[in-house]
C-alpha positions as CSV (number, residue, x, y, z in Angstrom):
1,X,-2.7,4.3,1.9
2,X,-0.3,4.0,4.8
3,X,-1.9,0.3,6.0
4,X,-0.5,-1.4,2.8
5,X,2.7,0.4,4.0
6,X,3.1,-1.7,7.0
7,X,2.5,-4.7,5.1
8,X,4.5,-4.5,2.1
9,X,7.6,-2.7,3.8
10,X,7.8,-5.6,6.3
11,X,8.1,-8.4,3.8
12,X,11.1,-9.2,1.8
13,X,11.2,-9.0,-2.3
14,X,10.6,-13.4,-2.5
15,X,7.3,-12.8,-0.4
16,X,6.3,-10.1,-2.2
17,X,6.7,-12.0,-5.6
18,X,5.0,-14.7,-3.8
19,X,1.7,-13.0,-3.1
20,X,1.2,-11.6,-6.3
21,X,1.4,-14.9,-7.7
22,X,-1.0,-16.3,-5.3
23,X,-3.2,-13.7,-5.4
24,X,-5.9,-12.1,-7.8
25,X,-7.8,-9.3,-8.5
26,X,-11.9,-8.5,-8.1
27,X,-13.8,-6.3,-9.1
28,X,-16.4,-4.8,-6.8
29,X,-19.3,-3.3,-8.2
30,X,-21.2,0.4,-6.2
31,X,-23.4,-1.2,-3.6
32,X,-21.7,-4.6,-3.4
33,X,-21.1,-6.0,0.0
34,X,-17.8,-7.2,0.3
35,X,-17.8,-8.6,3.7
36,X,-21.1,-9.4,6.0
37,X,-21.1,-8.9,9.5
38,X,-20.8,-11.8,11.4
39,X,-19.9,-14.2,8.5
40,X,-16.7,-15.9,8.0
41,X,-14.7,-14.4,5.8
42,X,-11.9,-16.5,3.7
43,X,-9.4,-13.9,2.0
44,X,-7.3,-10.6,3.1
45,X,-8.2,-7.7,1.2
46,X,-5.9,-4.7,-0.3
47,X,-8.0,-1.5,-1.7
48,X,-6.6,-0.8,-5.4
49,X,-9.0,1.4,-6.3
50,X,-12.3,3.1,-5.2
51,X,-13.6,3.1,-2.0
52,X,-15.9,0.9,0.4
53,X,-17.8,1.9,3.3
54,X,-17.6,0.3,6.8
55,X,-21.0,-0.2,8.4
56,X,-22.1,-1.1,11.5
57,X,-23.4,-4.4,9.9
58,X,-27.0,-4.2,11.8
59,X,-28.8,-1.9,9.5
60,X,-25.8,-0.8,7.2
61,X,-26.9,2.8,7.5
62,X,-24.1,3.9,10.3
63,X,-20.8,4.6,8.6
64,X,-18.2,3.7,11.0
65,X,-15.3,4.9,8.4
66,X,-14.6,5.2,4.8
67,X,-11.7,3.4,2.8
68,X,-10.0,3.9,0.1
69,X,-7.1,2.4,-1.7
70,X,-3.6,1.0,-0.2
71,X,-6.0,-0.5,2.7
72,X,-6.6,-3.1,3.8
73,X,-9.3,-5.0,5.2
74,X,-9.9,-8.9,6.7
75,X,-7.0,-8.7,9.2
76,X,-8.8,-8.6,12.3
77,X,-10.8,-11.8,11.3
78,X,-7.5,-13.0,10.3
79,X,-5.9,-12.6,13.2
80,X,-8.2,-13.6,15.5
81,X,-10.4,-16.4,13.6
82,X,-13.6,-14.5,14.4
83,X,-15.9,-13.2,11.8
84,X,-16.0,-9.5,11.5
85,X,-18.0,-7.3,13.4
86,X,-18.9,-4.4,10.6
87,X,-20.0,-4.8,6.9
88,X,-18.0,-3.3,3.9
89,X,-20.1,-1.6,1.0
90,X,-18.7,-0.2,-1.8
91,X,-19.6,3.1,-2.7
92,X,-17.9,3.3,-6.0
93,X,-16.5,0.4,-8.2
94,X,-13.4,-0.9,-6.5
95,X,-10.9,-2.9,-7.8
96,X,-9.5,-5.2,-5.2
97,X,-6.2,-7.7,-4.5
98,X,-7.7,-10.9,-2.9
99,X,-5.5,-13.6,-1.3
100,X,-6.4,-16.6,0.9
101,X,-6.1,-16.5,4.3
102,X,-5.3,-20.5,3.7
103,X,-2.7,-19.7,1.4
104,X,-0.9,-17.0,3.6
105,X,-1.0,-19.4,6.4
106,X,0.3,-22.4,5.1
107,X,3.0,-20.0,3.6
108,X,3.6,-19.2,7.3
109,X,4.1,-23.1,8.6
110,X,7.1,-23.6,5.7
111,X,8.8,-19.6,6.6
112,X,9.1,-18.6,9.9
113,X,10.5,-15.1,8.9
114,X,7.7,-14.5,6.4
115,X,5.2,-15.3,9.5
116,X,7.2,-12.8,11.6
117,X,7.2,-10.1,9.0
118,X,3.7,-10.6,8.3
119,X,2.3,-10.2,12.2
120,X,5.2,-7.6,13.1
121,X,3.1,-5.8,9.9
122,X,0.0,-6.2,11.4
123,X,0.4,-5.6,14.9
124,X,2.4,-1.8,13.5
125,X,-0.7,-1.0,11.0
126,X,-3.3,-2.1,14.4
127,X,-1.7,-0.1,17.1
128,X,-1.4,2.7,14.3
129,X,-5.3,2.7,13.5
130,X,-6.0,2.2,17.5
131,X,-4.0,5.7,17.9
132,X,-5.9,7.3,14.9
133,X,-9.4,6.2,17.0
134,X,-7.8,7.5,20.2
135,X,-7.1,10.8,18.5
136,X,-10.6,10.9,16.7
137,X,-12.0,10.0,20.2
138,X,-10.6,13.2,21.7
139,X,-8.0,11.4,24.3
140,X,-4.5,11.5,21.7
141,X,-2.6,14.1,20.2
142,X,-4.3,15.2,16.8
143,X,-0.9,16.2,15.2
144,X,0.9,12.9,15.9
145,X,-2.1,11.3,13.9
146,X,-0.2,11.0,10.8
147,X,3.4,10.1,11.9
148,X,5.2,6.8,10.9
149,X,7.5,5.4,13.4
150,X,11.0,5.7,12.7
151,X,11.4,1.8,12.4
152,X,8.3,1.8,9.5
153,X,10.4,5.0,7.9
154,X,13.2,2.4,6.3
155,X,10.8,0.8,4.6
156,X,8.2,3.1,3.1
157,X,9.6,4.2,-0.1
158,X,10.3,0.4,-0.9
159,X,6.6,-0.2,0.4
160,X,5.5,2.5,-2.1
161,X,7.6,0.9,-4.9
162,X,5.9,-3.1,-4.2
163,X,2.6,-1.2,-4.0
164,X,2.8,0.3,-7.6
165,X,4.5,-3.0,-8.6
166,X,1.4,-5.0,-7.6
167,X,-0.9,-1.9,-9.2
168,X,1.1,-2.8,-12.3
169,X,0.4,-6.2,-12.4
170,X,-2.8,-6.2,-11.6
171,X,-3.6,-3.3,-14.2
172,X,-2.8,-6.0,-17.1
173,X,-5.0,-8.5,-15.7
């Protein structure tokens, strides 16, 4: 749950408004693949519900990690223009918040703060997950696994609060 965190505690309310408006929900049936190794994805993900399996992509047998809502998936590809390197499978139905990559990035040529709120987002949610592979790798410090930064802390029970808010909206659909 903490990705979505990142995100959603880093924008402001107007951006927040804006991205549920330009963005729509999927449903994602058990075995579906939601995104294919080396293929061009076009959207940013957010898990509302279930959960989806990341695979190595080759023979989709190796789980590499599991997934479940309040994550969020396409921001490497995003940030990097490259497809992805693993598949995602759902192992249960999911229900999942879609929005264009093309939308979010013209949004970020007309509002420079959005664009810095967005990548300030993702670069806090990336070096998070790269410490939480450290750990499970053996060379971090287990306990500290699970801590937010003081900086994210301001913005976490407002995070939660958009989070339900987009649940909400999305629940009507």
């Amino acid at each position: 749950m903490k990705r979505v965190l990142f995100l959603l505690g880093h924008l402001n309310d107007m951006d927040i408004e804006w991205m549920m408006n330009n963005g729509h929900k999927e449903t994602i049936k058990k075995g579906d693949v939601l995104i294919h190794r080396d293929e061009e994805i076009e959207n940013l993900y957010i898990i509302l519900s279930g959960e989806l399996s990341i695979r190595d992509g080759i023979t989709n047998i190796n789980e590499i990690a599991s997934v479940g809502p309040g994550e969020v998936l396409g921001e490497m590809s995003f940030l990097e223009a490259r497809p992805p390197s693993v598949s995602v499978i759902a192992t249960e139905v999911c229900e999942i918040y879609v929005i264009s990559k093309a939308l979010i990035t013209n949004r970020m040529q007309m509002d420079l703060q959005f664009k810095a709120n967005f990548y300030y987002a993702m670069a806090l949610f990336l070096s998070n997950r790269l410490r939480k592979t450290t750990d499970q790798l053996g060379f971090g410090t287990p306990e500290e696994t699970d801590l937010i930064d003081i900086n994210v802390l301001d913005g976490v029970a407002r995070a939660g609060a958009r989070f339900s808010q987009i649940l909400k909206k999305f629940s009507e659909v």
